[in-house]
N, C-alpha and C positions, 0 to 999 in steps of 0.2 A: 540614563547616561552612565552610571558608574557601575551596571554591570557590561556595559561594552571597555569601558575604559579599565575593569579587571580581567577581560576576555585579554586585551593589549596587551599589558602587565603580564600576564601568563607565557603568551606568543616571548617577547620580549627575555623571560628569564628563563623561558626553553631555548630561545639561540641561542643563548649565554652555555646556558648548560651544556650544551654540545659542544661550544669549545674548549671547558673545563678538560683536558683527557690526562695532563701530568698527573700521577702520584701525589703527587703532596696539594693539587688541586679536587683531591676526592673528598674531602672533608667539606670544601666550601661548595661542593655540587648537591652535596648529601642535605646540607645545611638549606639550602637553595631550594630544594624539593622539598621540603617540611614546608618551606613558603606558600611554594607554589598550593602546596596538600590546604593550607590554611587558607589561600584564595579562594580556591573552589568551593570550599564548606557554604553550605546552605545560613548557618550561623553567622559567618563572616557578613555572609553578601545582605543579611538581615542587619547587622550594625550595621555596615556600611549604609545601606542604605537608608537608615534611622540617624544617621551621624551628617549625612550629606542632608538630608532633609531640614534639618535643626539647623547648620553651619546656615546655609542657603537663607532660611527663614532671617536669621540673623544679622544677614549681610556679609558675615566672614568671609563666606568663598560664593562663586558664582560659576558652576557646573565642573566645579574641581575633582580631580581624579587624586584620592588618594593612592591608590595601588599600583597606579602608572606613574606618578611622580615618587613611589617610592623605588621603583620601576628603574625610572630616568635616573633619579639621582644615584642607585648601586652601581647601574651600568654605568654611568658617565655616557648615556646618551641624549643628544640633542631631541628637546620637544619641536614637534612641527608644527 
């Protein structure tokens, strides 16, 4: 579940990205693709998924998407 829900996340702050085109908006595009660089890592998607396993066992969350709710909340877009 949470490597489709960082697949999302990705999609999500590549449209972002592409609307980034003002000047003084290149800093926070550049910013944005460090993110993205971070999502993809093999490393990431190994916490994540040692991070979601734990939560889950726990109770805390129950098929939560960290990288899409971080996603959601930068963009201010609505989850479905």
């Amino acid at each position: 579940c949470s490597f489709l829900d960082t697949d999302r996340a990705l999609v999500l702050l590549e449209e972002y990205c592409k609307k980034l085109r003002k000047p003084e908006e290149q800093q926070l595009k550049k910013a944005i693709r460090k993110v993205m660089g971070i999502f993809k890592s093999s490393l990431f998607q190994a916490l994540l998924g040692s991070f979601t396993k734990k939560a889950a066992k726990q109770g805390a969350i129950s098929h939560s998407s960290l990288p899409a709710a971080v996603a959601f909340h930068v963009l201010g877009c609505p989850k479905d």
